[in-house]
KOLLUMTI-573915 format. One record per atom (N, C-alpha, C): residue in one letter; y negated, x negated, z negated. Coordinates in steps of 0.1 Angstrom, whole numbers, plus 5000, padded with zeros to 4 digits. Layout:
AYXZ
...
% end
This chain:
X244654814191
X244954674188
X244254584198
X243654484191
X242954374198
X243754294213
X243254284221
X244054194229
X243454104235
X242853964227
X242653824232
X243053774242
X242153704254
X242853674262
X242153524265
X242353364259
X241653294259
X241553204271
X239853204276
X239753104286
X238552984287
X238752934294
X237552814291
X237252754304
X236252654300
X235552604309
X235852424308
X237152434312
X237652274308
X237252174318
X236152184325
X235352074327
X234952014321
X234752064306
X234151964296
X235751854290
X236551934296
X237451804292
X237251684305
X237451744315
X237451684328
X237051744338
X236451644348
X235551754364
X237051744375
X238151664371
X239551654380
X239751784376
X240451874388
X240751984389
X242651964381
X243351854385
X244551854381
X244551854366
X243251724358
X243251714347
X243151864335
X242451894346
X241852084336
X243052154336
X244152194346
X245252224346
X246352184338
X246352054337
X247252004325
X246952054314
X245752074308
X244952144299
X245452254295
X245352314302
X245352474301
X246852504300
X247552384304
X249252404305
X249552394289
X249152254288
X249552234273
X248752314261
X247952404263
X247752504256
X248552594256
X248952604265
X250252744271
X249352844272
X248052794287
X247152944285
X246952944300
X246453024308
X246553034325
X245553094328
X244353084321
X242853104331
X241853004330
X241253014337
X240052914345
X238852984340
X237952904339
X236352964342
X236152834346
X235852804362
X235852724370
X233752694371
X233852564370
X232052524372
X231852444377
X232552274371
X232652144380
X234452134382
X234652164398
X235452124399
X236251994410
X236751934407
X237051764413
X235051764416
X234651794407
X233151704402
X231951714414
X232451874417
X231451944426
X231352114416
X230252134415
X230052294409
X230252374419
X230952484414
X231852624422
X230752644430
X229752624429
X228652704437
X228652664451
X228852504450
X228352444459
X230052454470
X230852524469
X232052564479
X231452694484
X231952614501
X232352774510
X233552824509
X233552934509
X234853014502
X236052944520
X235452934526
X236252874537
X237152734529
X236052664522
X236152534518
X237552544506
X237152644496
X237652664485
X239152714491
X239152794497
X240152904504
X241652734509
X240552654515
X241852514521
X241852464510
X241052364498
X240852314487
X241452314479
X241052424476
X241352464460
X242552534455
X242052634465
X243152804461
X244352744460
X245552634474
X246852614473
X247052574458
X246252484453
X246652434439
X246552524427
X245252604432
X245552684416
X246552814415
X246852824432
X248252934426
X249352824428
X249552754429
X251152664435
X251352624413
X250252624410
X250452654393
X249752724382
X249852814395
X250152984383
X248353004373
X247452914379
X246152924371
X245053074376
X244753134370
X243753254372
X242653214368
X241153274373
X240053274370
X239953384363
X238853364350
X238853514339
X237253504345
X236553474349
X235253454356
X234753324359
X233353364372
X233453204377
X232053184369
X232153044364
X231052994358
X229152934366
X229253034374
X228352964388
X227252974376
X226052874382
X224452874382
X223652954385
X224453074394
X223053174402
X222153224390
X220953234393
X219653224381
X219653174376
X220353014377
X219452924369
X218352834377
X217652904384
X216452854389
X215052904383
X214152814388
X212652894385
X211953004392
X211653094384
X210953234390
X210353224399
X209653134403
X208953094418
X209453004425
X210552954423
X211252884432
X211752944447
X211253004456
X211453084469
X212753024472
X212352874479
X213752794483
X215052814479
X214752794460
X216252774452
X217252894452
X215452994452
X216553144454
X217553204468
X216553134476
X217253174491
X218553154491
X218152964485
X219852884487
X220952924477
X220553024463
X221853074455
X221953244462
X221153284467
X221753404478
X222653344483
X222553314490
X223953264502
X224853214494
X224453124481
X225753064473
X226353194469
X225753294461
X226053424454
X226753474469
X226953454479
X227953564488
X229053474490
X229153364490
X230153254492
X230753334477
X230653284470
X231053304454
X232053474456
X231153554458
X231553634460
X233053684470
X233153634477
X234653574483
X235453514477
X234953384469
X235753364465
X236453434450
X235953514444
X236253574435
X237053704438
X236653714451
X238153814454
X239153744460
X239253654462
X240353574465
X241253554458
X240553544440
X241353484434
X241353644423
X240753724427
X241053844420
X240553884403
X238953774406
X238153774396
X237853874396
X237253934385
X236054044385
X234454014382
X234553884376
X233153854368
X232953714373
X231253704381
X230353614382
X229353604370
X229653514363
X228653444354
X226953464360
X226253544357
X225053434360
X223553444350
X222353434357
X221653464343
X220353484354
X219253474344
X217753554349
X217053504350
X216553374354
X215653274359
X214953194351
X214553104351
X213653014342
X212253054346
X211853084332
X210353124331
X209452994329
X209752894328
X208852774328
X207352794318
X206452774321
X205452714311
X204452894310
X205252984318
X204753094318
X204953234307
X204253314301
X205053424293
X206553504298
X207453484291
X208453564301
X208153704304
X207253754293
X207153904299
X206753974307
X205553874309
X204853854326
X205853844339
X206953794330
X207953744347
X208853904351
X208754014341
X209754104341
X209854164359
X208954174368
X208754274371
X209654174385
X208954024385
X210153934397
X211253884389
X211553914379
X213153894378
X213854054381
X213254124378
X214154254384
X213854264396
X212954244406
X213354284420
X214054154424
X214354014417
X214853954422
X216553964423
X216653994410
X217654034404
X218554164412
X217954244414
X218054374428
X218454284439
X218154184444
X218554154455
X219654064453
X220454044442
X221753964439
X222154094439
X222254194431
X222654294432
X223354354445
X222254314451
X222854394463
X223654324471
X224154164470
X224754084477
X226454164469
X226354154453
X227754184448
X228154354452
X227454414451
X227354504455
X228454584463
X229554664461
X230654744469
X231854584465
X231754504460
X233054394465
X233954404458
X233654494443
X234854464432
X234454354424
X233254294424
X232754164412
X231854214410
X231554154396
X230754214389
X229454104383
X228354134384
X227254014385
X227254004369
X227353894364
X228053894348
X226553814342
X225653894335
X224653834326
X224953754316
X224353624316
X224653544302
X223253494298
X222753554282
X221853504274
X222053314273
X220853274280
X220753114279
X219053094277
X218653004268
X217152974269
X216752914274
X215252964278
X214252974284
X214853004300
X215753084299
X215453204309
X215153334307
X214753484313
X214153574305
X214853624298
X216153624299
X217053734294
X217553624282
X216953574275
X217353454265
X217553504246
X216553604246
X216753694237
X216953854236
X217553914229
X218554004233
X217454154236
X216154134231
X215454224233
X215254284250
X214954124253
X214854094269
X215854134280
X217254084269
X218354094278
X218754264280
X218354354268
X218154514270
X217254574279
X216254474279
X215154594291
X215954544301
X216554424309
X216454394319
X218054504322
X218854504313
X220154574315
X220154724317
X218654774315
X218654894311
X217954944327
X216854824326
X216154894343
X217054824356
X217954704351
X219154774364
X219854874369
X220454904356
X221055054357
X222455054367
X223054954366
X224054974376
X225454934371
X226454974373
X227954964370
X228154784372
X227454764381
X228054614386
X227354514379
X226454544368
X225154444359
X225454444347
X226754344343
X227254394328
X227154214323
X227154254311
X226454164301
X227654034292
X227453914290
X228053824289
X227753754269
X227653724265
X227053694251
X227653574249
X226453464242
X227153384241
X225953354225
X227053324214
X226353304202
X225753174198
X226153104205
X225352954207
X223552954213
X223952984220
X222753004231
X221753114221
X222253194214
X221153254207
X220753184194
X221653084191
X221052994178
X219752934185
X220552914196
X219052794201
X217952834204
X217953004202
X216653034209
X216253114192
X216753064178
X216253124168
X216253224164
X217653324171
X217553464168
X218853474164
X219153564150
X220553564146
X221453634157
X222553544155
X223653584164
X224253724159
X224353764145
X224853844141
X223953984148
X222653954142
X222154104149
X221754114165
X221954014172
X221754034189
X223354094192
X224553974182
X225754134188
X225554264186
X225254304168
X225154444171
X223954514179
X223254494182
X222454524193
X223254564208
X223654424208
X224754444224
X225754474224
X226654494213
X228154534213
X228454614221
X227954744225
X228754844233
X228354834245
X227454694251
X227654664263
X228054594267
X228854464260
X229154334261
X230554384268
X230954294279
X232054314279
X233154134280
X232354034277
X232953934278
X232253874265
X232953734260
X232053654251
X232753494256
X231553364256
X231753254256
X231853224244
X232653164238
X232753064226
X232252944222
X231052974221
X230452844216
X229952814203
X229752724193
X229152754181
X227652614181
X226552634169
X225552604170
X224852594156
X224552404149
X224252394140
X222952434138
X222152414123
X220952444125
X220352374132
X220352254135
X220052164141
X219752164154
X220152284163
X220252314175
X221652224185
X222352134176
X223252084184
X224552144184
X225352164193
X226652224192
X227652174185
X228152224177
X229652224165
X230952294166
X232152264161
X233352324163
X232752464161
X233752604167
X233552734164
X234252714149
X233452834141
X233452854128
X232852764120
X231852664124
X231252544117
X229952544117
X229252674124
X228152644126
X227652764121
X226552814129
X225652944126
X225653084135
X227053054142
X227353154153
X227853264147
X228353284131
X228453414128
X229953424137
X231053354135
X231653374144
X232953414136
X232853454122
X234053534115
X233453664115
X232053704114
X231753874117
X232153884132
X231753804138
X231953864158
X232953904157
X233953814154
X235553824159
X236153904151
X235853944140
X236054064129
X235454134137
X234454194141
X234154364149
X234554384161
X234854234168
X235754284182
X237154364179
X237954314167
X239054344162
X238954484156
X237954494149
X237954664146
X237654724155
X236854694170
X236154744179
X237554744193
X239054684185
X239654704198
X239854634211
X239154504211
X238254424223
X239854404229
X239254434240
X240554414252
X239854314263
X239954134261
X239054094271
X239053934269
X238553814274
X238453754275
X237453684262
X237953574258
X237053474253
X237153354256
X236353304263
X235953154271
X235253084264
X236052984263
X235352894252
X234352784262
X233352764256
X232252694265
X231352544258
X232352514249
X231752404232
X230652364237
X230452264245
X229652184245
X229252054237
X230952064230
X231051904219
X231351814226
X231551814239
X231851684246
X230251604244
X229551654240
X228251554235
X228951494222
X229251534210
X229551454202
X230551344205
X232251394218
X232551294220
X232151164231
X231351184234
X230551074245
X229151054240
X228251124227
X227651014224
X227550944203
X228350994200
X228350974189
X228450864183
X229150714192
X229150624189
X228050554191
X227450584200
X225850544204
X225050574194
X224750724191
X224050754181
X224150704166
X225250694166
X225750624148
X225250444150
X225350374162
X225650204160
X224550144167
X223950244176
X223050164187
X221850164174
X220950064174
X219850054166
X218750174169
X218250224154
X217450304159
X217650454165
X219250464172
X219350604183
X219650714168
X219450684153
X219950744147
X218250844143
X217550764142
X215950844142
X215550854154
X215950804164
X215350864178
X216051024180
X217251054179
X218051144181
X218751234172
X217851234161
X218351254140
X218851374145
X218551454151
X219451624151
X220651614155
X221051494166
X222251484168
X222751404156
X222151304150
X223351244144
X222851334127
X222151464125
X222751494114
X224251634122
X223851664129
X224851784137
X226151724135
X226251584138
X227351454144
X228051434126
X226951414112
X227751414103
X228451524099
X227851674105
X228551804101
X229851794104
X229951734122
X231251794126
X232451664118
X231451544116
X232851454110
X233051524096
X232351624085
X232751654077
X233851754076
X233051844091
X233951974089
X235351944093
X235451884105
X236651814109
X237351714103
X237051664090
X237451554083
X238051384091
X236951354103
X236751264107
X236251154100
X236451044102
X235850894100
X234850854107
X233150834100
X232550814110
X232650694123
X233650614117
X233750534128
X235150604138
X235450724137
X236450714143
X235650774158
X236250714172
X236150744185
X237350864187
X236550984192
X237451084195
X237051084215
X237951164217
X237751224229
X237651354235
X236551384249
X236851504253
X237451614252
X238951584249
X240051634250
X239951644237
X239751564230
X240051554211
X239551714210
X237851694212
X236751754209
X236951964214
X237651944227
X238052094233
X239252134224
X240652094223
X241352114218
X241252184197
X239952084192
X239752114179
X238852284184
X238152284193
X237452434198
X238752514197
X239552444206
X240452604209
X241452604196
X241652514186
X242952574177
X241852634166
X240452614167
X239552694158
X239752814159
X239352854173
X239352964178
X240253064177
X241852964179
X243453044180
X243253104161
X243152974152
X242853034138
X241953164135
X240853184136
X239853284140
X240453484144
X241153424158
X241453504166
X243053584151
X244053504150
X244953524140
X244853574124
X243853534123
X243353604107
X243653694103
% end
């Protein structure tokens, strides 16, 4: 039997830590995937910081982390500096994630910039090795997520790099959005990854490249959640939309002169989701509108 366990990244409702809380209340759900919080990213806390900050509030109301949403590898392959300074962030993080009795650090495999990625394989794994070795013995787990134009962006990529890790603590993240945008079906990068995935973000992704409610787009997201269900999935699903673009710019895009051919992908993406959602184009939604239509997609989905 399946056991769903939903969480999110409700910074896209709000970067107030109280506001994300209320959130998650009135869903009647109790985990976090923490990234901007009171409108600083996780990364940027010392677990000293987080430890006085944060922590009294997120247990004084009962909130858990299902993983932390950090940045580490989202820098450039030759960035020396960037990398130094997400080492040290990646050991801060790592505290804090036993603190709060995470097991999974989000992160990903560098930006390949104007370079071939395949060329980059050889400094993203020894880079990679040395984040490794920071999580290394603590009980968290260095959590891979396919994002584009980093190397591990298509699932071919994301197999060598999982394979020449080789290690218990280098487990894999999937997110079906993120592989629309890089033009490779979501359906066949799951079955590819299925028996190593052990988390999934919930995102969905028109043709258009812009994000849409889950179930609206091209995420393949009634086979996923059909084979997690025959497959038994005991785990998290973190919803990650990224429609807070439709609700902050869609009125711009529809009224401002022009922003409708300057920005046509969004505003054909923008008529999908007022179709699919049976919106009024003139109607103003919000943040909150936009995450909540994600998660009762999802609750439908998950129920089937």
């Amino acid at each position: 039997m399946s056991k769903f366990t939903i969480s999110g990244f409700y910074d896209e409702v709000s970067v107030d830590l109280n506001t994300q809380i209320g959130e998650i209340k009135q869903l009647g759900e109790s985990y976090l995937c923490p990234r901007s919080v009171n409108g600083k990213n996780i990364a940027d806390y010392t677990a000293e910081e987080f430890e006085r900050d944060i922590k009294p509030i997120l247990d004084k109301e009962g909130i858990k982390f299902s993983s932390i949403g950090s940045p580490i590898g989202k820098v450039g392959i030759d960035d020396e500096a960037g990398f130094e300074k997400q080492k040290k962030q990646l050991a801060e993080l790592v505290k804090i994630a036993q603190m709060m009795d995470c097991k999974y650090i989000r992160a990903f495999s560098f930006y390949y910039g104007d370079k071939d990625p395949d060329s980059c394989f050889d400094t993203v794994l020894a880079k990679t090795k040395q984040f490794m070795e920071i999580v290394k013995g603590s009980g968290v787990k260095f959590m891979h997520e396919n994002e584009k134009l980093i190397y591990g962006d298509v699932p071919e990529r994301v197999l060598k790099l999982y394979n020449a890790i080789n290690d218990e603590d280098f487990v894999l993240c999937f997110d079906a959005s993120n592989y629309v945008q890089c033009d490779v079906n979501p359906k066949e990068a799951f079955d590819m990854l299925k028996d190593l995935t052990v988390y999934y973000h919930i995102k969905d992704c028109s043709k258009y490249k812009v994000e849409v409610p889950v179930g609206t787009g091209e995420g393949c997201y009634e086979y996923i959640i059909g084979q997690l269900k025959e497959r038994n999935y005991e785990g998290f699903v973190t919803l990650e939309p990224h429609t807070w673009k439709y609700a902050v710019l869609k009125m711009p895009v529809y009224f401002v002169p022009f922003a409708c051919l300057i920005m046509k992908n969004y505003f054909k993406a923008f008529r999908q989701i007022d179709k699919a959602m049976n919106v009024s184009v003139f109607k103003k939604v919000s943040r909150k509108d936009v995450f909540e239509w994600q998660y009762n997609n999802l609750k439908k989905l998950l129920e089937a």
